[in-house]
PyMOL Python script that loads the backbone (N, CA, C, O; Angstrom):
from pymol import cmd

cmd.read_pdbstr("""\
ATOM      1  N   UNK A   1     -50.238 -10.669 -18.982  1.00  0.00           N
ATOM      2  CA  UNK A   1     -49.984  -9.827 -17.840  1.00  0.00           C
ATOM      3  C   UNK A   1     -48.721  -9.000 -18.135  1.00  0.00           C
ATOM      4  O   UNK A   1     -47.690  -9.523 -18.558  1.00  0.00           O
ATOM      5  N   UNK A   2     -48.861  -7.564 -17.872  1.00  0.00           N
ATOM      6  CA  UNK A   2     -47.895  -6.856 -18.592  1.00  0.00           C
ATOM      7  C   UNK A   2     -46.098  -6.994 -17.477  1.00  0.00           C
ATOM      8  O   UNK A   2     -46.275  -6.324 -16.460  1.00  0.00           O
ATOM      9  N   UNK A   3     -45.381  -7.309 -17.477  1.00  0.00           N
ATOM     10  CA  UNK A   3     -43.861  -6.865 -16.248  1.00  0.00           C
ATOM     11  C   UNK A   3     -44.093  -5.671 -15.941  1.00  0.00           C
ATOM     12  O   UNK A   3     -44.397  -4.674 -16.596  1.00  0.00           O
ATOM     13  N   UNK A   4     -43.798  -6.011 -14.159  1.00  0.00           N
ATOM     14  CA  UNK A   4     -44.137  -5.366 -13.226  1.00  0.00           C
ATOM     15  C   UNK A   4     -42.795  -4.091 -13.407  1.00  0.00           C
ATOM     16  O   UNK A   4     -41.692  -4.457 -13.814  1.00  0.00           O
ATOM     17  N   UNK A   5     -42.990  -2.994 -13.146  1.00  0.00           N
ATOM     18  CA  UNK A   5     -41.812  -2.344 -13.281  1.00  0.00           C
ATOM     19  C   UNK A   5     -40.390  -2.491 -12.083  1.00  0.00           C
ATOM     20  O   UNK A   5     -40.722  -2.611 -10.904  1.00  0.00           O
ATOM     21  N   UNK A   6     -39.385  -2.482 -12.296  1.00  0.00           N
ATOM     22  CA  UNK A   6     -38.178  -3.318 -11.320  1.00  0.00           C
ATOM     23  C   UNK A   6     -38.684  -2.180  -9.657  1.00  0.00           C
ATOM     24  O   UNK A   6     -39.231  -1.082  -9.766  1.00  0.00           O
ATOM     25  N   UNK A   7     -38.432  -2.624  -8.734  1.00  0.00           N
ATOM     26  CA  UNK A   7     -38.130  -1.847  -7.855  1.00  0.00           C
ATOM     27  C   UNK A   7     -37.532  -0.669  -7.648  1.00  0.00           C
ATOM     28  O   UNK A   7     -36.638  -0.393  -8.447  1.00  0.00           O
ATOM     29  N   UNK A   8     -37.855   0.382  -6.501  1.00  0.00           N
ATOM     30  CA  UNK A   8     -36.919   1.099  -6.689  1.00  0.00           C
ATOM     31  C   UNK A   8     -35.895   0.968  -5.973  1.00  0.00           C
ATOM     32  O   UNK A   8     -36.258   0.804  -4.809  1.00  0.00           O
ATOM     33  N   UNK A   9     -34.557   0.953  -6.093  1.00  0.00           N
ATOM     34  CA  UNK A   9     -33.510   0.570  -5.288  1.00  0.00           C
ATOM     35  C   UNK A   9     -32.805   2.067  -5.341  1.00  0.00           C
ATOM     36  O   UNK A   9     -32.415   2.722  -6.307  1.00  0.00           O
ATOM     37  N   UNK A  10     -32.795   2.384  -3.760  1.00  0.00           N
ATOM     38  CA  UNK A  10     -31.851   3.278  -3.259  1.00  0.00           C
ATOM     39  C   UNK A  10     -30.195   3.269  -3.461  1.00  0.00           C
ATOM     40  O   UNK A  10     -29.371   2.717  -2.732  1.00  0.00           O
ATOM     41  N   UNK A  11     -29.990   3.940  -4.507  1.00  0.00           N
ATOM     42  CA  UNK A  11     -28.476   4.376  -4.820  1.00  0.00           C
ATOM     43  C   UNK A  11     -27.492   5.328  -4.174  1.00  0.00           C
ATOM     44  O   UNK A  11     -27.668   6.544  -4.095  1.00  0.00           O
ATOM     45  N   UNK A  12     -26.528   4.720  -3.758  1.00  0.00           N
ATOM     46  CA  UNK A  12     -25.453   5.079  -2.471  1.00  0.00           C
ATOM     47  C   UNK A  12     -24.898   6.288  -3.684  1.00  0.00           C
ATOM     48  O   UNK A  12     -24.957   6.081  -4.896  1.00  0.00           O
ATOM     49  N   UNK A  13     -24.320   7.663  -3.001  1.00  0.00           N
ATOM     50  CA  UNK A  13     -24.058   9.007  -4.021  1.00  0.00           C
ATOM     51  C   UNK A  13     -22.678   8.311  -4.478  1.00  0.00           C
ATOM     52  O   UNK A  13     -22.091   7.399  -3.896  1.00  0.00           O
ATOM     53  N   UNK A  14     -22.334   8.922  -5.578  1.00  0.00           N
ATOM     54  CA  UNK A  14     -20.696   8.194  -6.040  1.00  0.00           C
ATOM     55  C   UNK A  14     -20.018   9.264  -5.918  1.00  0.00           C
ATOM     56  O   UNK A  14     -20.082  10.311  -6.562  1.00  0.00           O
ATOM     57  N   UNK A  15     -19.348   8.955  -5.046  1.00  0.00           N
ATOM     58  CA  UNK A  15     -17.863   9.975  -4.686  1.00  0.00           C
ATOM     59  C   UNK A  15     -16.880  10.481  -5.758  1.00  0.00           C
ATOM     60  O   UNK A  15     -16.128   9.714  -6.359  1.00  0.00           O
ATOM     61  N   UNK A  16     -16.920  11.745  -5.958  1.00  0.00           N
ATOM     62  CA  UNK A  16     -15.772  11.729  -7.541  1.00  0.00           C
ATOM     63  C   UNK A  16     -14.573  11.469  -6.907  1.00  0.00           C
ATOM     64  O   UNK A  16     -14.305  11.672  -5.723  1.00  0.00           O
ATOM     65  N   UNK A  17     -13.643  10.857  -8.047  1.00  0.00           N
ATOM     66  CA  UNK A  17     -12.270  10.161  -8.090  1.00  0.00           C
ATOM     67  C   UNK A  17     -11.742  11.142  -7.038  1.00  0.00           C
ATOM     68  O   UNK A  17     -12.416  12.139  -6.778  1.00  0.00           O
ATOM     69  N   UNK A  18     -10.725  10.949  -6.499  1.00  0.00           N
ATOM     70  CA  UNK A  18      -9.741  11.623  -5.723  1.00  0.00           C
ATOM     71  C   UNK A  18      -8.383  11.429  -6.544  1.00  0.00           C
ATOM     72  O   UNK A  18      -7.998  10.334  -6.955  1.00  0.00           O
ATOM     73  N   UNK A  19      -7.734  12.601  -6.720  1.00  0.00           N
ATOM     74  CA  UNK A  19      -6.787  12.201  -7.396  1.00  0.00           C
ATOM     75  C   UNK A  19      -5.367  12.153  -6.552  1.00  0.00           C
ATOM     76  O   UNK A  19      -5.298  12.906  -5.581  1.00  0.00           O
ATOM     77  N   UNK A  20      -4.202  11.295  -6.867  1.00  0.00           N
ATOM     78  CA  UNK A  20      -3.206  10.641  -6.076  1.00  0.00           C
ATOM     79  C   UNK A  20      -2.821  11.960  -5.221  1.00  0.00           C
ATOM     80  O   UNK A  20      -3.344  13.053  -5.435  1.00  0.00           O
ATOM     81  N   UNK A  21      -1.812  11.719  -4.195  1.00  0.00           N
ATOM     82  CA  UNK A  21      -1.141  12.811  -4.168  1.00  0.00           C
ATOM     83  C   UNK A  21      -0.264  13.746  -4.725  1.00  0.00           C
ATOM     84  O   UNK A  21       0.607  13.113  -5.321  1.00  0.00           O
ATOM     85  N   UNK A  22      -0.085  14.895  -4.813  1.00  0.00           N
ATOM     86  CA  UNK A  22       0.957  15.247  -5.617  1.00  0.00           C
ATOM     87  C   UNK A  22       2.107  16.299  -5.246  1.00  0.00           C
ATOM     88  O   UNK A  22       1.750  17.459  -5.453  1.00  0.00           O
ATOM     89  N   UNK A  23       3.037  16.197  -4.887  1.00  0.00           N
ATOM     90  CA  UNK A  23       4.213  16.944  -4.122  1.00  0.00           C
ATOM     91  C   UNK A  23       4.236  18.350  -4.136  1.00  0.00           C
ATOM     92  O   UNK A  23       5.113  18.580  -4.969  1.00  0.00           O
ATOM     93  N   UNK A  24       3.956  19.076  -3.866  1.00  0.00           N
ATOM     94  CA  UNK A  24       4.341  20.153  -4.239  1.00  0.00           C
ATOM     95  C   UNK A  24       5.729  20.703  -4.918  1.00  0.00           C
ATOM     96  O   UNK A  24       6.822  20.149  -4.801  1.00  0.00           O
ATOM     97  N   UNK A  25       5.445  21.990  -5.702  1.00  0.00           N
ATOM     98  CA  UNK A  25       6.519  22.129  -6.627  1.00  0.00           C
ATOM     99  C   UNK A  25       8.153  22.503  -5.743  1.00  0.00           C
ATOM    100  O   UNK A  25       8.397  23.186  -4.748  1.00  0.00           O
ATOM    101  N   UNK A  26       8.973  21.740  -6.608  1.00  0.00           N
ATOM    102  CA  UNK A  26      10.517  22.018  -5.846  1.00  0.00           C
ATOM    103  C   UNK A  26      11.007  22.961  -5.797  1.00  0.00           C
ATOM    104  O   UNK A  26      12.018  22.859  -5.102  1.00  0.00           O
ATOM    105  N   UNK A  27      10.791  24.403  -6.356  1.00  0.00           N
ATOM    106  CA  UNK A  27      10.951  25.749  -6.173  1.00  0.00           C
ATOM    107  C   UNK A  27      10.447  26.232  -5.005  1.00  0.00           C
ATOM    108  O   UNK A  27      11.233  26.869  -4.304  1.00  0.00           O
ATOM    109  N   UNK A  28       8.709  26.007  -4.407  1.00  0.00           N
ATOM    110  CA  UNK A  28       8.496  26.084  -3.553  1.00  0.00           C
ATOM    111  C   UNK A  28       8.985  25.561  -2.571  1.00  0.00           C
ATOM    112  O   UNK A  28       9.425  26.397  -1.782  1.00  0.00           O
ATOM    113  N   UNK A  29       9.143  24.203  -2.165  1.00  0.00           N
ATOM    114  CA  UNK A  29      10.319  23.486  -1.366  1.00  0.00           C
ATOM    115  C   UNK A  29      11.046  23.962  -0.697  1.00  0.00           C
ATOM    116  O   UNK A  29      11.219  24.041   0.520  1.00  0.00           O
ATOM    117  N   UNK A  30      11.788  24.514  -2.090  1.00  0.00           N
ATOM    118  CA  UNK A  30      13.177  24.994  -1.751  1.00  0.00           C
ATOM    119  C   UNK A  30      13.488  26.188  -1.065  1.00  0.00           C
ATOM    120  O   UNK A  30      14.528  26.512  -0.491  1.00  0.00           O
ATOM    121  N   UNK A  31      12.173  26.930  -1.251  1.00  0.00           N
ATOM    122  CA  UNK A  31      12.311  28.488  -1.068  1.00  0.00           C
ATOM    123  C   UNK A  31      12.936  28.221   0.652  1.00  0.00           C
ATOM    124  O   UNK A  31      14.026  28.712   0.948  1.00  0.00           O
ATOM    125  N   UNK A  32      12.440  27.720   1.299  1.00  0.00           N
ATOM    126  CA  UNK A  32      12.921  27.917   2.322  1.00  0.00           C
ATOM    127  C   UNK A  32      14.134  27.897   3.275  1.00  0.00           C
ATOM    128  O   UNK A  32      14.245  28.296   4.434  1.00  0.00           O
ATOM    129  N   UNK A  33      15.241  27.153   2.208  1.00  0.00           N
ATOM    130  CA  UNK A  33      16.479  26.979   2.254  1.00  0.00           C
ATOM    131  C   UNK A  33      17.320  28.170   1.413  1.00  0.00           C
ATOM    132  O   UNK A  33      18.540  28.255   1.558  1.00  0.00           O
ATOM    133  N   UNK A  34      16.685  28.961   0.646  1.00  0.00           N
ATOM    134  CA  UNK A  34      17.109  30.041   0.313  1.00  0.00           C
ATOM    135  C   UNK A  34      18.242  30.834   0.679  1.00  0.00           C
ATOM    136  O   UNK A  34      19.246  31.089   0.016  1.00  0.00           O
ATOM    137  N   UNK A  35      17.963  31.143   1.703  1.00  0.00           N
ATOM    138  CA  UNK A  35      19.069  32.142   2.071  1.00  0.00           C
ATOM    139  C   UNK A  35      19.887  31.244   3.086  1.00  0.00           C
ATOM    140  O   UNK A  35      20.308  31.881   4.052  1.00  0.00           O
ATOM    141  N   UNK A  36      20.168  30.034   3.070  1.00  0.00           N
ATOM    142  CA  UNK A  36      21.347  29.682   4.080  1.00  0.00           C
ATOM    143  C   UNK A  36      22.495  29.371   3.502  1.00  0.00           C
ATOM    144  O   UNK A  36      22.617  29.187   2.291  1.00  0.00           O
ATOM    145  N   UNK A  37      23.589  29.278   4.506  1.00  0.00           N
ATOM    146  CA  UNK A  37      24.585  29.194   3.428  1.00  0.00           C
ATOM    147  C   UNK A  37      25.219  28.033   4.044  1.00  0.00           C
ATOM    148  O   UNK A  37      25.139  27.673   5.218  1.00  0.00           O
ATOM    149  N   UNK A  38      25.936  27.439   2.965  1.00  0.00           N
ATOM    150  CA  UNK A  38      26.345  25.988   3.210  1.00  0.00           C
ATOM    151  C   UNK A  38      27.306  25.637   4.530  1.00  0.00           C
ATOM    152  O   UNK A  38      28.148  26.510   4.736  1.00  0.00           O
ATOM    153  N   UNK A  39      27.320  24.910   5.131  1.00  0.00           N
ATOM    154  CA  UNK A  39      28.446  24.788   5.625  1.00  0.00           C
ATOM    155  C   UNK A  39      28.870  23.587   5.326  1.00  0.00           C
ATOM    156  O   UNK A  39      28.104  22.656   5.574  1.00  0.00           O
ATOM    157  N   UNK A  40      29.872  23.366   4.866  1.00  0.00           N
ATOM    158  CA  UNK A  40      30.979  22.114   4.102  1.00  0.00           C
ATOM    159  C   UNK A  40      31.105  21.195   5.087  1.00  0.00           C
ATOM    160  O   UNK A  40      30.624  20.096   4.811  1.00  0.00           O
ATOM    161  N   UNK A  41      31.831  21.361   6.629  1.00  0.00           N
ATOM    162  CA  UNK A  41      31.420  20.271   7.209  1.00  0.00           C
ATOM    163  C   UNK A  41      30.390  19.190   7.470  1.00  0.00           C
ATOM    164  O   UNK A  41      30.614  17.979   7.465  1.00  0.00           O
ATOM    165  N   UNK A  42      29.047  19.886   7.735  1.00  0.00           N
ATOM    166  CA  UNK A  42      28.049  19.689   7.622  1.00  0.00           C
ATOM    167  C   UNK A  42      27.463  18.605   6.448  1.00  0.00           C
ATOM    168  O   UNK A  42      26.815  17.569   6.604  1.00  0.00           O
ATOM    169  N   UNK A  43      27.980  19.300   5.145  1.00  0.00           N
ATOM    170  CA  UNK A  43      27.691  18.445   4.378  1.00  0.00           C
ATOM    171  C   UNK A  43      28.238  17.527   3.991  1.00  0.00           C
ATOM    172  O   UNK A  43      27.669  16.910   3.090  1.00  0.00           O
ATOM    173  N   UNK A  44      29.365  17.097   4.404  1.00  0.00           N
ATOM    174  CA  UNK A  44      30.629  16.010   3.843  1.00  0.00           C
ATOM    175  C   UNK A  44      29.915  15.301   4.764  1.00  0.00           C
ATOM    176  O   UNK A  44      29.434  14.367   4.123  1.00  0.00           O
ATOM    177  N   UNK A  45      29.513  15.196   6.097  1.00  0.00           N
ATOM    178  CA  UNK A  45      29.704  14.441   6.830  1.00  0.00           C
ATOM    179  C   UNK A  45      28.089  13.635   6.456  1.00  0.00           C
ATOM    180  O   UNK A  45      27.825  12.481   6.793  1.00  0.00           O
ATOM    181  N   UNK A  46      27.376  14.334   5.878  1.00  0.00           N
ATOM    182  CA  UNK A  46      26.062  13.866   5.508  1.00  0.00           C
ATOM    183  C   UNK A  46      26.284  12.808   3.694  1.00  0.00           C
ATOM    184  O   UNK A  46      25.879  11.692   3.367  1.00  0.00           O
ATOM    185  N   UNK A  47      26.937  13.660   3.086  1.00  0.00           N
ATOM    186  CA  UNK A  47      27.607  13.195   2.061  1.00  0.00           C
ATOM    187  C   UNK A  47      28.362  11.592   2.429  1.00  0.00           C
ATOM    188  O   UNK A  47      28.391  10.586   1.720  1.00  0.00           O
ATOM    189  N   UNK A  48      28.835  11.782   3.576  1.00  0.00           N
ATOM    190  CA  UNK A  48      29.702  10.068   3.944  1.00  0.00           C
ATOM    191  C   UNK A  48      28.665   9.212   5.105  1.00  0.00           C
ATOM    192  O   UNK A  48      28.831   8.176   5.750  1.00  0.00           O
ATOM    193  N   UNK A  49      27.624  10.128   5.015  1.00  0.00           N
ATOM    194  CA  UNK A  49      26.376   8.596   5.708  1.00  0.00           C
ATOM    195  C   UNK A  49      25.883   8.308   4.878  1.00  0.00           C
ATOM    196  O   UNK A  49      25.796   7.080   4.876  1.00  0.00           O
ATOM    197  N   UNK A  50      25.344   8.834   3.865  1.00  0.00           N
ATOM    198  CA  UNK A  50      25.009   8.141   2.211  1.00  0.00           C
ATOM    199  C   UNK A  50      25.481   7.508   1.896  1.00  0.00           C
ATOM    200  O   UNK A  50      24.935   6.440   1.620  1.00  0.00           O
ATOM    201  N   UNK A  51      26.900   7.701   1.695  1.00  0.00           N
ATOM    202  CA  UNK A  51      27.958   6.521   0.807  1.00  0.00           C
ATOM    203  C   UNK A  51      27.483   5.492   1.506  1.00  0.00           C
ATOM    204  O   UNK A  51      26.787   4.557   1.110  1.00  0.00           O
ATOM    205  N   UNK A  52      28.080   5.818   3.034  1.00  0.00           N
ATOM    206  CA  UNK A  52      28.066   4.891   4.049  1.00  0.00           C
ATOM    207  C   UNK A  52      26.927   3.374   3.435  1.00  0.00           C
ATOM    208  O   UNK A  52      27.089   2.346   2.777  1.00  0.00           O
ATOM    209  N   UNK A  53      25.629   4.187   4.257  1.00  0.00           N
ATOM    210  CA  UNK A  53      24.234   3.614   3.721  1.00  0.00           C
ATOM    211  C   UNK A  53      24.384   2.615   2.658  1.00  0.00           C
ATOM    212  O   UNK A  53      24.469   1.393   2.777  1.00  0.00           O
ATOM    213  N   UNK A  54      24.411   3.573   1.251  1.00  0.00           N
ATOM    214  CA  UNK A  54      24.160   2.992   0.350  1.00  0.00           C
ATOM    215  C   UNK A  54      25.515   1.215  -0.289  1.00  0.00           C
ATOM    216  O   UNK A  54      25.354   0.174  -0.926  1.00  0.00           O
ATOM    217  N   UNK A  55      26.811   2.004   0.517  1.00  0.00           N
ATOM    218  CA  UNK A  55      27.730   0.838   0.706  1.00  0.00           C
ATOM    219  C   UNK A  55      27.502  -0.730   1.206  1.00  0.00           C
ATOM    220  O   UNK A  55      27.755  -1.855   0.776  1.00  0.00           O
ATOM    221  N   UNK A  56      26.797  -0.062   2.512  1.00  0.00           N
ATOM    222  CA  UNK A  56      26.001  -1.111   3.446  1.00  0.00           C
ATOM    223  C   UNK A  56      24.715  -1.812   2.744  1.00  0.00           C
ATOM    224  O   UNK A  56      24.389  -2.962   3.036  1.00  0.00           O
ATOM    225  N   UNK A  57      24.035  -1.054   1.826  1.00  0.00           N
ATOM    226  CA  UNK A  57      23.018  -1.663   1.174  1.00  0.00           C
ATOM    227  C   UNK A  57      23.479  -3.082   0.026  1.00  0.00           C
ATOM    228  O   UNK A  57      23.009  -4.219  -0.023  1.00  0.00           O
ATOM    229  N   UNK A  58      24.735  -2.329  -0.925  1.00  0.00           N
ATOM    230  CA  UNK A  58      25.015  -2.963  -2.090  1.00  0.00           C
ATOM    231  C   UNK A  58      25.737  -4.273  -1.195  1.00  0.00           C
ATOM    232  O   UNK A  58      25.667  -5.341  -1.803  1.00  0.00           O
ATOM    233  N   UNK A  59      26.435  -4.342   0.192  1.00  0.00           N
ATOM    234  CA  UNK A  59      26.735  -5.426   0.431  1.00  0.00           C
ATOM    235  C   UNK A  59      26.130  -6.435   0.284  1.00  0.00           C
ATOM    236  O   UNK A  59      26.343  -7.387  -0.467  1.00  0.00           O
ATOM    237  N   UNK A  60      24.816  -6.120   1.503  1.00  0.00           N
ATOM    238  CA  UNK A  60      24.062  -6.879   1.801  1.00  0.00           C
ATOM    239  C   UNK A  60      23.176  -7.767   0.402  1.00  0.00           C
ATOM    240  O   UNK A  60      22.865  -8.958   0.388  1.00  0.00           O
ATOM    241  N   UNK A  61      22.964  -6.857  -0.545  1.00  0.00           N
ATOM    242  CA  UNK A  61      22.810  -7.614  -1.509  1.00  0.00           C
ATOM    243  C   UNK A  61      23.325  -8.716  -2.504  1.00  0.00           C
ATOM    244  O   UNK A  61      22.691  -9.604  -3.075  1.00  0.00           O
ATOM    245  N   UNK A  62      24.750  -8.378  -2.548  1.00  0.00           N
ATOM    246  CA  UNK A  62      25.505  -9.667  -3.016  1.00  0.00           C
ATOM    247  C   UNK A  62      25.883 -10.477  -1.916  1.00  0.00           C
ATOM    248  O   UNK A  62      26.633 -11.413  -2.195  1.00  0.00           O
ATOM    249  N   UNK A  63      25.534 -10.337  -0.698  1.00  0.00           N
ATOM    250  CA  UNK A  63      25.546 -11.395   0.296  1.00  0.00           C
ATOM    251  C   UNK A  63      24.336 -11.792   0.064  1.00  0.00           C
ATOM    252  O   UNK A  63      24.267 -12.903   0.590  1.00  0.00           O
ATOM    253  N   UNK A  64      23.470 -11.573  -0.351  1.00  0.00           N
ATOM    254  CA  UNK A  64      22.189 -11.909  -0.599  1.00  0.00           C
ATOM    255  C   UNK A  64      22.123 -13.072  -1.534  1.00  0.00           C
ATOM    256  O   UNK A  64      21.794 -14.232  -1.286  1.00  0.00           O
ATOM    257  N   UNK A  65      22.647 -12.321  -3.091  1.00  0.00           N
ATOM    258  CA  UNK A  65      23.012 -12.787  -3.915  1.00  0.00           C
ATOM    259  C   UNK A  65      23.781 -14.117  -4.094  1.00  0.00           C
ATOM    260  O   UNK A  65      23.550 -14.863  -5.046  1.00  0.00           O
ATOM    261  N   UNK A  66      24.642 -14.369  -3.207  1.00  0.00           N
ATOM    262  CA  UNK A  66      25.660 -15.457  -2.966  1.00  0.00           C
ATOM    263  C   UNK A  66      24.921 -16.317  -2.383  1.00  0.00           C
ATOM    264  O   UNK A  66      25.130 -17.478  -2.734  1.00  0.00           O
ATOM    265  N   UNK A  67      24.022 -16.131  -1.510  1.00  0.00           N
ATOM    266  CA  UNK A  67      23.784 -17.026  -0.338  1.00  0.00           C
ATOM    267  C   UNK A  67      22.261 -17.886  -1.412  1.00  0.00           C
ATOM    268  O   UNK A  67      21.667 -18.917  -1.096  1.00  0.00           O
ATOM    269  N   UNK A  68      22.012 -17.022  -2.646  1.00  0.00           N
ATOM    270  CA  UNK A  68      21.187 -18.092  -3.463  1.00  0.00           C
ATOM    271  C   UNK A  68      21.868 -18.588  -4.266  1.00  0.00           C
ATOM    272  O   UNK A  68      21.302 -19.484  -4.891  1.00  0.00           O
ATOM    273  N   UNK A  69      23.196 -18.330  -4.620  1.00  0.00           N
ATOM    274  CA  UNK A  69      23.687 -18.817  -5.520  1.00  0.00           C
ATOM    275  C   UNK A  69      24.091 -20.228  -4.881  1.00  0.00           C
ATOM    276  O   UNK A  69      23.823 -21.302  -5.419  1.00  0.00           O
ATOM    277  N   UNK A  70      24.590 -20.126  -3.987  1.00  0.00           N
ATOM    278  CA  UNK A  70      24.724 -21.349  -3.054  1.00  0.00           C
ATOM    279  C   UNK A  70      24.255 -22.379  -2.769  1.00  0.00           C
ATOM    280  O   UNK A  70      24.664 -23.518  -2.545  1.00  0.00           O
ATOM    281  N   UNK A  71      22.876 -21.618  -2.810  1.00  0.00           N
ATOM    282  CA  UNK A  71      21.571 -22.876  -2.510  1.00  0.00           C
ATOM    283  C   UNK A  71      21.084 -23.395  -3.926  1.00  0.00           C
ATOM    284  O   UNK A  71      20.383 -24.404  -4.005  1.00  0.00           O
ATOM    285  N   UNK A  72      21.367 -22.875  -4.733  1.00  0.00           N
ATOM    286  CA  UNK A  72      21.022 -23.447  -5.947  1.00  0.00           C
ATOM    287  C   UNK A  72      22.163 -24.236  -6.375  1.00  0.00           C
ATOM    288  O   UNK A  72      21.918 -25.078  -7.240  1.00  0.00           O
ATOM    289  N   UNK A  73      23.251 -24.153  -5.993  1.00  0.00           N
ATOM    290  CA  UNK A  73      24.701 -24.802  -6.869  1.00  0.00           C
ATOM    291  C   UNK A  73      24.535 -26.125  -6.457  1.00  0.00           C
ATOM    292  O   UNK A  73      23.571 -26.194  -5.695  1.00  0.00           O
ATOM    293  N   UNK A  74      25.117 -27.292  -6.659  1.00  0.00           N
ATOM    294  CA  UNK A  74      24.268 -29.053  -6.293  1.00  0.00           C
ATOM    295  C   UNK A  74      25.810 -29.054  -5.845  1.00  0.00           C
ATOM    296  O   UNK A  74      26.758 -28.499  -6.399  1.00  0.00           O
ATOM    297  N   UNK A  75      25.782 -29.964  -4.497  1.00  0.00           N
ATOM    298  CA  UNK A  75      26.966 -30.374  -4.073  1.00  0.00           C
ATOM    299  C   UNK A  75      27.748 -31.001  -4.700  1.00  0.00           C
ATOM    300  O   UNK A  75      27.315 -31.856  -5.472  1.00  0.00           O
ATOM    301  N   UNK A  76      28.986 -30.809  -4.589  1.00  0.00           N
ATOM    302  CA  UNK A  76      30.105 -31.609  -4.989  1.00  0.00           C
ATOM    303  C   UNK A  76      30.260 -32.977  -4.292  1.00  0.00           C
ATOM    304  O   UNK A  76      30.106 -32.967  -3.071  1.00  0.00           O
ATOM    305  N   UNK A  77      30.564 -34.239  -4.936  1.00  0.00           N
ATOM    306  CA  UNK A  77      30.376 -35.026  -4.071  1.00  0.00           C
ATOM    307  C   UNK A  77      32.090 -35.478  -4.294  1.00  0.00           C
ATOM    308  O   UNK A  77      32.491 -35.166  -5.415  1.00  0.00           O
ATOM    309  N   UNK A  78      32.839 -35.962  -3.661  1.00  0.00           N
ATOM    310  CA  UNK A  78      34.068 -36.375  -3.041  1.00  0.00           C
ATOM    311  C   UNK A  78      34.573 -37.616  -3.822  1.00  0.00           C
ATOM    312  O   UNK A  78      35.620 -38.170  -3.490  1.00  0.00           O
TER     313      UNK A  78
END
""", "prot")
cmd.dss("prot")
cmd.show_as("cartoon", "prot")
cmd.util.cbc("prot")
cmd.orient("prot")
């Protein structure tokens, strides 16, 4: 008896890849800041919430840091 030929099975369409996102270029970006002109206050004060921030970040991490070092160190006993 010869095999029966397989079924036909209905195939779902395959979507082509999508590719990631991708930023647009920083010239374009930028264009729109073009013509302004700085103002120094403005930016110091943005300049010292960064520090700020990033100050506040590096703390928290060697408080981080400490607080395993801690838990790993074996008590001293008396």
């Amino acid at each position: 008896m010869p095999p029966s030929p397989p079924a036909a099975v209905p195939v779902a369409p395959v979507e082509p890849r999508r590719d990631e996102y991708t930023p647009p270029p920083v010239a374009e970006v930028l264009a729109a800041y073009a013509g302004r002109k700085i103002d120094g206050a403005t930016a110091a004060r943005g300049a010292a919430q960064v520090r700020e921030s990033l100050n506040a970040a590096r703390a928290a991490v060697a408080q981080r840091r400490a607080a395993r070092r801690a838990v790993r160190r074996p008590l001293k006993s008396a």
